[in-house]
N, C-alpha and C positions, 0 to 999 in steps of 0.2 A: 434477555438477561445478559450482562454484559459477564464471561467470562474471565478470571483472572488466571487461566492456566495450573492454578495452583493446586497440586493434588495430596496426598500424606506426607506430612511434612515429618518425620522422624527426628526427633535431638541427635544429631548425630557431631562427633568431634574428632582431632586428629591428635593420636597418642604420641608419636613419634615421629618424626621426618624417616623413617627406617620404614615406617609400617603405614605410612597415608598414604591414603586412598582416592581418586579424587571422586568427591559424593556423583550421587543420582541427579539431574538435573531437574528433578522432580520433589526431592527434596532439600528441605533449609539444611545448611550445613556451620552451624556458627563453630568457628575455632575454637572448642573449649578449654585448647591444650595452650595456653601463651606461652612460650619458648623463653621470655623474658622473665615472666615470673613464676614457674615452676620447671624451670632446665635443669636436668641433672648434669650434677660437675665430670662425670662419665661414665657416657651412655656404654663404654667398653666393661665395664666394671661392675656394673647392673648386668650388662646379658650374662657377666660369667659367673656372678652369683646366681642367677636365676634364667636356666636355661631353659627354660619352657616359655622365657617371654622371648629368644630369640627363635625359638620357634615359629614366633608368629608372621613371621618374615614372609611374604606373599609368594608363592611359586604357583606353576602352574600345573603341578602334581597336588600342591594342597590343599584344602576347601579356603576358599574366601572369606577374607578377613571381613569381620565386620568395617564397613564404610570410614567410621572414624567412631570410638569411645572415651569414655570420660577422662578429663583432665591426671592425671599423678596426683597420688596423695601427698599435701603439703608435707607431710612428716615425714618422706622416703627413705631419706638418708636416717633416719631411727630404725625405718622397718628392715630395713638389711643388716643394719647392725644387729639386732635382736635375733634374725635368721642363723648369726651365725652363735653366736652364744643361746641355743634355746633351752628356757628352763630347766630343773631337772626333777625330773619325774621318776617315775618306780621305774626296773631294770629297764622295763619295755620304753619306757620314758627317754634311757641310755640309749638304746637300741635305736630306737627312731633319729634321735639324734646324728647320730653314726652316720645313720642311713643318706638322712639330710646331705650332711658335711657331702657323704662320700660323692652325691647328687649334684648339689652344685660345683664341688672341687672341678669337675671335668668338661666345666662349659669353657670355650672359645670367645666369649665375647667380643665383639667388633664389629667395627662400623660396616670394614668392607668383608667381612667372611662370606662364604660362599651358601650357594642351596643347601650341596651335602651337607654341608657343618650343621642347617638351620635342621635340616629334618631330622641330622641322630639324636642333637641336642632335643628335639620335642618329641623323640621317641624315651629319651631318657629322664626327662621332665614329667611326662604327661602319669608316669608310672606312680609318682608322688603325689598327684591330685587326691587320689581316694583317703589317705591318709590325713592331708590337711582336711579335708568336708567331714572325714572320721572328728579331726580335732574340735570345730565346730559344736558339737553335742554338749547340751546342758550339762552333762556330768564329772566337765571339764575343768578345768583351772580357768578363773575368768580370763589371767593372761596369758593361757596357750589360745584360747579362743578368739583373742585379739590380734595375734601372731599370725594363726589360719587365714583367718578373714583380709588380713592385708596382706598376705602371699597369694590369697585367691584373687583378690578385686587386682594386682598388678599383674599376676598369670591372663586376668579373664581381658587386659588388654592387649593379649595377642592376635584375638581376631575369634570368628566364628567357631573355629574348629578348638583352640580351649574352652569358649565356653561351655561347647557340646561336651567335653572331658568332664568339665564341674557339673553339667546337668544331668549326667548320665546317672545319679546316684540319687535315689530318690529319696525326697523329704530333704534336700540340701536347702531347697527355697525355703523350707518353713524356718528353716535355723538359722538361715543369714538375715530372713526378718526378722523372726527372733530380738537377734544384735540389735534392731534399730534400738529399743528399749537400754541397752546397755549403760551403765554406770561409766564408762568409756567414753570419751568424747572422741576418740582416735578408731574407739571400734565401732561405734554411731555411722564416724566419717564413712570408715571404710566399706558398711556394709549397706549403705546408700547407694557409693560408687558401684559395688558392684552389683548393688540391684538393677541401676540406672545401666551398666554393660549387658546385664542379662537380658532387658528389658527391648536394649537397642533390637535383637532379633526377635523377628515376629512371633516365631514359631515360640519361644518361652513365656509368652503376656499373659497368655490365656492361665496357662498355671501360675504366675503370680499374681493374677486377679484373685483365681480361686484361692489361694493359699491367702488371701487377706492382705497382701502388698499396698493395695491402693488408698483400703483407711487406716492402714500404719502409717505410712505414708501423710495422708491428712492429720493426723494427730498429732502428726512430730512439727509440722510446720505451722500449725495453730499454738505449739510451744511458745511461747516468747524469749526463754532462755537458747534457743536456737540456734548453734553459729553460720557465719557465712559457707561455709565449704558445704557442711549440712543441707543448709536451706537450697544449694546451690544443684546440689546431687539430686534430691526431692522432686523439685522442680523440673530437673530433668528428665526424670523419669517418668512425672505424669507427661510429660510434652512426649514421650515416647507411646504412653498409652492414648494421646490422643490423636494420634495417626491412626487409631482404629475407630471408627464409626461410631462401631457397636457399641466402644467402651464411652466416647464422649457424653452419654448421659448422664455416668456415673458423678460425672465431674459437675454436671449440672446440676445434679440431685444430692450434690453433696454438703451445699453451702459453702463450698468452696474457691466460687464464680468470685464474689467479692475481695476476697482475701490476694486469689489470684490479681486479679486489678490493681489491688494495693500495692504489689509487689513491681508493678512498672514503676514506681514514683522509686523503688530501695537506690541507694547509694552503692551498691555493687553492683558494675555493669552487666555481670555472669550473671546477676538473679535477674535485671531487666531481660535477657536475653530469654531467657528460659520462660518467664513468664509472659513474653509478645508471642513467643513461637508456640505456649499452648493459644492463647488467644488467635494467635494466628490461626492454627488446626480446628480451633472450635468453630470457626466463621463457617469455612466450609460446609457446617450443618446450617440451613438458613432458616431450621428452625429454631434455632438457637440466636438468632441474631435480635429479639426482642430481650432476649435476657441479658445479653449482653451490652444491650444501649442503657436498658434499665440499672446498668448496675455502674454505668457512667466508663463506660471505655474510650467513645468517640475522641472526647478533649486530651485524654491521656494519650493516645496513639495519635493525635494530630500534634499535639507538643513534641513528642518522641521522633516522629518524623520529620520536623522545625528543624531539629538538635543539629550542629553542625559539623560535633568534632567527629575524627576518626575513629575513633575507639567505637562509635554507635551507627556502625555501616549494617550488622547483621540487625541491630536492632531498627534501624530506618527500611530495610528490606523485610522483615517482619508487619510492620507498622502499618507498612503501604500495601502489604499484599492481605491486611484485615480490612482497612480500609474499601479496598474495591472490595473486597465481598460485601461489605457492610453497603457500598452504593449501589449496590444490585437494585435495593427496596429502596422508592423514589421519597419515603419519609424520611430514612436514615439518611438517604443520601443529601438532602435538605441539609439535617443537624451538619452536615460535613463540609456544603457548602456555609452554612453560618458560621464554621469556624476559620473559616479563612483559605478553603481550599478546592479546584475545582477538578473536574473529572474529565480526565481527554484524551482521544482515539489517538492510538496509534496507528499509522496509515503507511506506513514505508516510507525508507530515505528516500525513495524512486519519486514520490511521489511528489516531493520538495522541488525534485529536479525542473519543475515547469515555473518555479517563481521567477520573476524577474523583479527587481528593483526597479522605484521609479527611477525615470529620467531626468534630471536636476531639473528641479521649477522653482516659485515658488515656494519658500515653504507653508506648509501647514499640519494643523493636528489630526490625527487620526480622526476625528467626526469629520473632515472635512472643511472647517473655518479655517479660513488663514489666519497668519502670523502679522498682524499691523507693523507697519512701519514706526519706529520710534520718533514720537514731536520733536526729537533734541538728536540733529544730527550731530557727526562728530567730521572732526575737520580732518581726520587721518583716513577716513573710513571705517574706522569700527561698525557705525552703523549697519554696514553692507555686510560687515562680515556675520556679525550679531545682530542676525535682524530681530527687532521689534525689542531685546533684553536691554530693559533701562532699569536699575535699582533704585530710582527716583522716583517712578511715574509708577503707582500702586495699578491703576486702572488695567496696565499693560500685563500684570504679569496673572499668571494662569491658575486657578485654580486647582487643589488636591488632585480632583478627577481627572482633568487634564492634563497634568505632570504625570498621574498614575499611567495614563494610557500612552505617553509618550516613552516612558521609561518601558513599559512589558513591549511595546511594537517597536523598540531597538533593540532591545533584547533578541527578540524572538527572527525579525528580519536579519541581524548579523550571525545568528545561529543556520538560519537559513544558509545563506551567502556563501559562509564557510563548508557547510555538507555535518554540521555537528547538530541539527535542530534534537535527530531522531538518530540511534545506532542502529546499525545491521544485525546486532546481536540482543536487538529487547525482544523479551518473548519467545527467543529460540525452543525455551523449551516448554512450551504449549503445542498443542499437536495444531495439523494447519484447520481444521474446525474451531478452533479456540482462537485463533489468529486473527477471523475476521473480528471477534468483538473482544479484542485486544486495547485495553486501556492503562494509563497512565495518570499516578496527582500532581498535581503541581500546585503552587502556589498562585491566588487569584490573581495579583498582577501579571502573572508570564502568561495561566490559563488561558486566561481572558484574550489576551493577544493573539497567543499560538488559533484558537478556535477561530479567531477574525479571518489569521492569517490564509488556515487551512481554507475557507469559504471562500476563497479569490483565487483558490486552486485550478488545475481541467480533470483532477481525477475523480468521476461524478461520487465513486463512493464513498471518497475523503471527504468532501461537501454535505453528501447526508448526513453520515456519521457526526460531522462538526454540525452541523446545524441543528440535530435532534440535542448534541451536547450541551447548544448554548440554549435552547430551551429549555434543558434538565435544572440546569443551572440559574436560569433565572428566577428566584424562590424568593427574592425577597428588592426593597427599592433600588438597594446601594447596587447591588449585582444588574439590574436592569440599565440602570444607568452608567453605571463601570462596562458594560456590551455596547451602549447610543455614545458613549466616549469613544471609545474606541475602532468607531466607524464600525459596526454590522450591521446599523438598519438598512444603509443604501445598494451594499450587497446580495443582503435577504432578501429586499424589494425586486431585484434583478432577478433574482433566480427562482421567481414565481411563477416566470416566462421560458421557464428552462425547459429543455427536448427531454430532460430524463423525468420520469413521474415519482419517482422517489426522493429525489431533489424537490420537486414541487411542495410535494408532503412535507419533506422535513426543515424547508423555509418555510412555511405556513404556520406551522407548529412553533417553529423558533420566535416566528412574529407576533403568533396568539400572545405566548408566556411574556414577551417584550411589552405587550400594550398596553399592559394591566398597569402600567405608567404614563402616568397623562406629559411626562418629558419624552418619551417617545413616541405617543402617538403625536404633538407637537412636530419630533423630528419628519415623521411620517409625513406628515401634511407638508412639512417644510420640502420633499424629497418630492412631491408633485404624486405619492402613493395613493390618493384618493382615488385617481383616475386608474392607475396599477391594479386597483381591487375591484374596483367596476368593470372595467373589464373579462376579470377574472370568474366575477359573479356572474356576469350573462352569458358564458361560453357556454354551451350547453355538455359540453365533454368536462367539465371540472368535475372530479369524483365530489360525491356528496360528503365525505370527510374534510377534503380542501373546502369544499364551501359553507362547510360550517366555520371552520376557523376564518375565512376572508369575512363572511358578515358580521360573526364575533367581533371582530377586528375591526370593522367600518363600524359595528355599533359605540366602540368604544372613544374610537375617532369622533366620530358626530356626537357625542355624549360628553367630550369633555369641555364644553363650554358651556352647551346647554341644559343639563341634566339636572343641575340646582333651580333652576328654572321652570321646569315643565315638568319634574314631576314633586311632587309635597312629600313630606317627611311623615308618615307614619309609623314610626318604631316604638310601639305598643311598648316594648320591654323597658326602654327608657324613660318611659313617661314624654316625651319629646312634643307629645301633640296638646294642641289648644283647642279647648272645645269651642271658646269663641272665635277663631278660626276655622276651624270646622262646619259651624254653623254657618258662618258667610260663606264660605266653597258652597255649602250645601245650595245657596239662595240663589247662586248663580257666578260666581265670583270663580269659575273652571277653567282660568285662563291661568291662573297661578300666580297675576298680579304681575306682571312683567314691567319692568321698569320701563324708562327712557332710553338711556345706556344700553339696557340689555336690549331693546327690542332695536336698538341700531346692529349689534352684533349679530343677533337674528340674522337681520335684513342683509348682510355681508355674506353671512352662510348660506342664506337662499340663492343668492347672485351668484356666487361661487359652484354652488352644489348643481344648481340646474341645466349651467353644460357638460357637467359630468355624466350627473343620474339621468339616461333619458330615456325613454317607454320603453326598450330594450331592457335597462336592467329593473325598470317596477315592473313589470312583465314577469322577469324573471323571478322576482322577491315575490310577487303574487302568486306566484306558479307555487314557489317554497312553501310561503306558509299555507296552501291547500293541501299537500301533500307530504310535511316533511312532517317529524317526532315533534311532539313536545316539547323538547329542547330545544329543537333548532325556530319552530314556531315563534318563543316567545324572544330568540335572538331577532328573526327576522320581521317579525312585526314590530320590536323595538325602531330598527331600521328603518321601517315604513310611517313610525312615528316622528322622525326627525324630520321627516322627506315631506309631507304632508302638510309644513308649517308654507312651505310653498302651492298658493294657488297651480302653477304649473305644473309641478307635480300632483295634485289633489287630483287634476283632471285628469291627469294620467292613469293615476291608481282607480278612477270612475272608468275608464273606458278598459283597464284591465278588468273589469267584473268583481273590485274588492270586496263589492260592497257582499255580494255569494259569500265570498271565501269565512269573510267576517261572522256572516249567519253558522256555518259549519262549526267553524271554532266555538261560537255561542252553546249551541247545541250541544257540544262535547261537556262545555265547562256545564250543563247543567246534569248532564247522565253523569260527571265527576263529585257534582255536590251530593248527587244520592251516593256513588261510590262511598267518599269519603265521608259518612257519618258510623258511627257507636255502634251498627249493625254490622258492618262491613268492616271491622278489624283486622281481616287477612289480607286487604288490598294489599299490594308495595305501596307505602308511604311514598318513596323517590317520585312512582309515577304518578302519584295524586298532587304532590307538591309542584312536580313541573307540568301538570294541568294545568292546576291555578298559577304557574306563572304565564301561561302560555296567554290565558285567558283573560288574565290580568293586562297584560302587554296588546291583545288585542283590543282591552276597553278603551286603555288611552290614545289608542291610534283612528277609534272611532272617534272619540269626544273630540279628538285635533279634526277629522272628516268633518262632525256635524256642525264647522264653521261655513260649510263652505255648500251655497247653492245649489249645485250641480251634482256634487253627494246626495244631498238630504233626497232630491228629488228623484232617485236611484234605487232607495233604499226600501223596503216592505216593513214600512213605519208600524204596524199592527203585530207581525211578526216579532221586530226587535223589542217590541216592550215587553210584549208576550216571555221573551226569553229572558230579557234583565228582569224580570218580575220573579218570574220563577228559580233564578240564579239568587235572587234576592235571600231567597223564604230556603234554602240550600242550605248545605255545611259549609260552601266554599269558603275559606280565610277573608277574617276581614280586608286584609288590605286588596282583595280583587272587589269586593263591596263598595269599597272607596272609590272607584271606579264606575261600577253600575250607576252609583247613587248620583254621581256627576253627569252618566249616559242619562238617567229619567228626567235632572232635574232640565238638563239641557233642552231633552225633547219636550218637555212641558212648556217651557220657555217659548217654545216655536208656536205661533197660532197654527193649527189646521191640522199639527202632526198627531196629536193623542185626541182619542175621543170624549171628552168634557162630561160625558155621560157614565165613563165608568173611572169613577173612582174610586180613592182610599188608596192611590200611588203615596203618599204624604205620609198618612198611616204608617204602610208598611215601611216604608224608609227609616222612617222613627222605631218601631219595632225591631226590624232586622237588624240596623247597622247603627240608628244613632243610641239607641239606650245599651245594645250590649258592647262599641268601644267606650261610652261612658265607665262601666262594668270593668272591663280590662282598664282601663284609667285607674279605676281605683284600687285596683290590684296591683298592678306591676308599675305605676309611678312612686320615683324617690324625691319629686316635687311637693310637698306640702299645698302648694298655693296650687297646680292640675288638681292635687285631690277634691279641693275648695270647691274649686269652679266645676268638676263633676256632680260633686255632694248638689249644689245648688241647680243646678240646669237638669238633674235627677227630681228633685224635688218640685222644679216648673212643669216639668211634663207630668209626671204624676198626677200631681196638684189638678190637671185638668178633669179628671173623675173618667176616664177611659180606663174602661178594666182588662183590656188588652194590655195595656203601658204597665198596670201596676205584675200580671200575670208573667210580661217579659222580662222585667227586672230578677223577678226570680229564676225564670228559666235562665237568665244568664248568669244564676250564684252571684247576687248582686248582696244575700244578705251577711254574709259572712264580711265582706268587708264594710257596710256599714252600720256591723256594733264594733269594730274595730277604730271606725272614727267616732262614735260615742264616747270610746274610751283614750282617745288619743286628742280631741278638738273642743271646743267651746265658742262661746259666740251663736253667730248667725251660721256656723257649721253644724252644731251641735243641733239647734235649732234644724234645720233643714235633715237633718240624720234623723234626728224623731219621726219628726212630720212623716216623710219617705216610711221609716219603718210601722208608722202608725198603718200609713195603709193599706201596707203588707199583711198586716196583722189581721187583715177586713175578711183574710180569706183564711180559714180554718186548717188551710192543707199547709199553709205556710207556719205555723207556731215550731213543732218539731225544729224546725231549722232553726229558727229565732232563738228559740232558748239552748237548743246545743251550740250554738255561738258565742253562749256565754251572757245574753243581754240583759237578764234579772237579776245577778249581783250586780252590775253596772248602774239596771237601773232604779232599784231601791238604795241604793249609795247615793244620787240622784235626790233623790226624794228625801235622804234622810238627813243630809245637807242643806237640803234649800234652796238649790241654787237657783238661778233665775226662770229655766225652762222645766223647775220639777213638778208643774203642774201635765207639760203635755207626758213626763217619764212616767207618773203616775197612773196616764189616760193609757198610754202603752202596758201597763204592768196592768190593768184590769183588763187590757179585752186578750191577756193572754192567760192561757187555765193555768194558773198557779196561786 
């Protein structure tokens, strides 16, 4: 999990250039004090009316100022004014007054006054606290109470040690929340700020949770009449309680996730801030990071961090530091790449130091194509200068992708060059366990580049790091191709061969996620990697995790020309398949129909492939699928089905003993068909599913075998029916059936291979696989015209009077969807829908179903109409009891 260093991030702000502090490096510190727009006209003027905020003046005798707290209240220059005229009250009312006056009369204020000055003045300051928190009390004047509250909240920004003065008196938190409620929009203000000062130290959260702070708080901000300073204090404040853990629930459990969200989009840059820097804190909990995609933050915080003015620095350091927590989890980190942004190791400046810039050549684009020369020289030489750029000639000039990848690798190489790629100072303050998985975002065009760049490195761990990156990253086409633009296939290719093992793994892996693009395995092939991966395959030292992504990788290569080809389309959910297609496959027709054209391309791939592949690596691929998972089985006899279209190879794989390995696998997939039936509900689905693909993968690598002589004669022809037979009559998925039924009809095809004496192979193929995808046909197709042709070739098998056929139909829930096409078809459908159901009806165990399907209003409507077949609806409605 890749670390962002980032630990409790506290709201914290700088009151005063007198009194700042410089933050924790562990925590965000947005300036929430703008000197621009809330300066006081003198700061000499303010201490000497209120010296207990010069108190707060930092020494090294006094406790520690808090870090930085909230902003000045807009209104200041009224709250001092009113300090000094305060209402008048009964004698005692005089009295305090007095007292006030006498209080502030004796402050010193100034920029430059000394320690002494600070510590008499906040010894003779801090003496008046009790008094104002006195003032505070409901049974006040509402506007002495307003007076209190904003001599407290500019007291409580001296730092630590006033606010310990104000807290020292209890029940003072219940009554500055209190105020949130206030008729006052100035005492609202003020006693937000100073909740949001209280709140800044740790040690006071806990009692302003319990005192009800947190959903005072959410109520006032769910206000709509709300103002900015308000919303802006609020905000603040929970971003202070969510530096605690414990408290971040609350905020989850509040309904207040969304609202927060909302509040990135405000118009006040102080409420964005406040609301990335909770979002920020909340990442941190990663199990909170589903709530927080849910509630749509990713686009917001990836806009936010776009942003380019000044004013949105704390907010872009916010942004990005949710972001990497959010890329932790490789789905979010998906959504993040979808938006235009990719995820990339910081590796040291040091580690820059090894680039060298090409040597003037040629030029060309990062994949490695050069730059053609322009048809239309120029008599000056421009041409030479500008090679190949003619604003005339369309054919010449570069596609999107190619500009994109030349713009981020000048980017990112002059970044190089200069010593600016990466600073000395990212991530300082991560401790150095956090340092190794130390990352940065960047936008996809630089990303992209920088990860290229870093993979042409010598620092082996900058090369993993980058290469596991540009696998992370590869999630979707554009990104696959924006990586083969930008020159990393022939890199990756390189460092498959690398001395370090964890390089090896993480180009392996970068490779896998790359090929899932048939433009790159293209370039693959283009880069001479076919032989690269063979190689790789037969070493016998390749950890079995690299060699599952190399054959991955080679299946997907040898797959992308032929794979429309060799293997048929059954996708049941789609309706896709044709039953009269099917039935020819069935008859013999297990080549797939291979064109002219295509069986030249073939023939190119066989010539090519077979000085690569040679007993060495079927040997190896043999060895694999005898002994490797499930998974990797049905990768590597994929493999072995490409390979196989060559006689040369076929012999190969005969004299590696395929024809064993194949029986093995057989035998699995039939102890998987009992697994996977209605008694066996607790298997893992995962591993019953990559059974059947395994087994599936090794049917089509047989049926490609049983072309070829020196196979067949190999083979314990008794055995293998034995086991398709029994695979048959199994649970395994249809589409591995689809396969058997091509393995039996093949082998019947061959004289001499089946015994002529035991049959009803025909039969059961008709039972097992072709009556029940008729059944799925007419269930999950949105073709009208499949359904047709089901309804009817339903109705030809039937028809024959085999009560096997009509038995099967039902056991495949065959009758719920045909009173479904009663009620939906006419014709010769409808017609054939009766019939079918007629027969159904012969067996007494089947009415229940017929009639909870609904089929006797259907078909006395039938009857009552007239319509042309309502003599056979009639024949249906009497042999059923009703």
């Amino acid at each position: 999990m890749a670390a962002t260093g980032l630990e409790k991030r506290p709201c914290t702000v700088k009151p005063t250039k007198l009194l700042e502090k410089k933050p924790s490096k562990t925590q965000s510190s947005p300036h929430r004090h703008d000197t621009t727009r809330h300066s006081l006209p003198s700061v000499s003027r303010t201490l000497a009316m209120l010296p207990a905020l010069a108190a707060a003046s930092p020494t090294k005798h006094a406790s520690p100022a808090v870090s930085s707290l909230g902003r000045y209240h807009r209104h200041h220059h009224g709250v001092l004014l009113h300090l000094r005229r305060l209402p008048s009250l009964a004698a005692a009312g005089h009295a305090r007054g007095r007292l006030l006056a006498s209080a502030f009369a004796s402050a010193d204020g100034g920029a430059g006054q000394d320690v002494g000055s600070s510590e008499s003045t906040a010894s003779s300051g801090s003496a008046y606290v009790g008094l104002f928190v006195r003032m505070l009390g409901l049974d006040n004047d509402a506007l002495d109470r307003e007076h209190a509250i904003c001599t407290l909240r500019h007291y409580s920004l001296g730092g630590q040690k006033c606010i310990d003065e104000i807290m020292q008196f209890p029940g003072c938190i219940t009554l500055i929340i209190s105020l949130l409620k206030s008729e006052s929009i100035r005492a609202c203000e003020a006693a937000a700020g100073l909740l949001y000062n209280i709140t800044s130290v740790e040690l006071y959260r806990d009692v302003a949770i319990e005192s009800g702070a947190m959903e005072e708080i959410f109520s006032r901000l769910l206000k709509s009449t709300i103002t900015p300073e308000m919303k802006e204090q609020c905000l603040c404040t929970i971003w202070n309680f969510s530096t605690d853990e414990n408290l971040r629930y609350k905020i989850l459990g509040s309904d207040m996730l969304i609202p927060i969200v909302r509040f990135l989009d405000d118009e006040d840059i102080k409420v964005k801030e406040a609301a990335a820097g909770i979002i920020s804190n909340l990442t941190l909990s990663h199990s909170y990071h589903g709530d927080l995609v849910e509630a749509g933050v990713i686009p917001k915080l990836v806009h936010l961090l776009q942003t380019k003015e000044d004013d949105y620095k704390i907010v872009r350091k916010e942004a990005r530091s949710s972001l990497l927590e959010l890329s932790a989890d490789d789905n979010y980190h998906a959504l993040i790449v979808e938006e235009g942004l990719v995820r990339v190791p910081l590796v040291g400046s040091s580690a820059y130091k090894a680039f060298r810039p090409q040597p003037h050549s040629w030029p060309s684009f990062p994949d490695g194509s050069e730059i053609q020369w322009s048809s239309r020289p120029s008599k000056y030489g421009a041409t030479e200068l500008l090679l190949g750029l003619s604003v005339s000639e369309k054919k010449t000039e570069p596609d999107e992708a190619k500009v994109n990848a030349m713009i981020g690798r000048s980017n990112q190489q002059f970044l190089a060059r200069v010593g600016a790629i990466e600073l000395d100072d990212e991530g300082k303050e991560q401790s150095e366990t956090q340092r190794n998985d130390l990352y940065t975002i960047l936008p996809w065009v630089d990303g992209v580049a920088r990860l290229v760049l870093i993979i042409g490195l010598e620092d082996v761990s900058a090369i993993a790091k980058a290469a596991n990156a540009i696998g992370n990253a590869s999630v979707n086409e554009h990104m696959r191709t924006s990586f083969k633009e930008a020159g990393a296939v022939k890199p990756l290719l390189q460092l498959l061969v690398h001395s370090d093992l964890p390089v090896r793994e993480a180009s392996a892996y970068a490779l896998e996620k790359l090929s899932v693009s048939s433009k790159v395995c293209v370039k693959i092939r283009g880069e001479a990697g076919l032989e690269l991966l063979a190689n790789v395959v037969k070493d016998p030292d390749t950890p079995v995790e690299q060699l599952e992504k190399m054959i991955d990788i080679l299946r997907r290569v040898l797959d992308m020309e032929t794979s429309m080809i060799t293997e048929p389309d059954y996708n049941a959910s789609t309706g896709s398949e044709d039953i009269v297609n099917d039935e020819k496959r069935s008859q013999g027709n297990v080549d797939g129909g291979i064109s002219g054209t295509s069986h030249k391309l073939l023939k190119q791939d066989e010539m090519a492939s077979e000085s690569i592949f040679d007993f060495d690596v079927i040997s190896r691929l043999t060895k694999v699928l005898k002994e490797s998972s499930p998974r990797l089985q049905a990768k590597c006899a994929t493999v072995l089905e490409h390979l196989s279209a060559s006689e040369q190879h076929a012999t190969a794989m005969t004299a590696a003993c395929t024809a064993s390995v194949i029986e093995s696998v057989l035998e699995m997939g039939v102890i998987s068909g009992t697994i996977g039936g209605p008694e066996n509900l607790d298997e893992p689905p995962t591993l019953v599913i990559e059974v059947s693909q395994a087994v599936a993968a090794t049917l089509r690598l047989l049926t490609k075998l049983l072309n070829f002589d020196i196979f067949v004669l190999s083979i314990n022809t008794v055995k293998i029916v034995a086991l398709l037979r029994s695979m048959l009559k199994s649970n395994i998925p249809l589409q591995s059936k689809d396969w058997i039924t091509e393995c039996l009809v093949k082998l019947e095809s061959r004289d001499g291979l089946v015994d002529r004496s035991v049959s009803g192979i025909g039969m059961e193929i008709t039972i097992y696989h072709t009556i029940p995808r008729l059944v799925v046909q007419l269930m999950t197709s949105f073709s009208f015209e499949k359904k047709r042709k089901a309804v009817i070739e339903l109705n030809r098998i039937i028809s024959g009077g085999v009560m096997e056929y009509t038995r099967a139909v039902a056991t495949a829930g065959g009758i719920f969807p045909l009173v479904k096409m009663i009620e939906e078809s006419e014709g010769d459908v409808l017609e054939a829908s009766l019939a079918v159901l007629y027969n159904l009806s012969m067996d007494p165990e089947n009415h229940p179903a017929i009639i909870a399907a609904g089929a006797v209003p259907l078909l006395k409507r039938i009857v009552h109409v007239e319509s042309p077949h309502w003599n056979h609806a009639l024949q249906l409605l009497r042999a059923l009891p009703v």
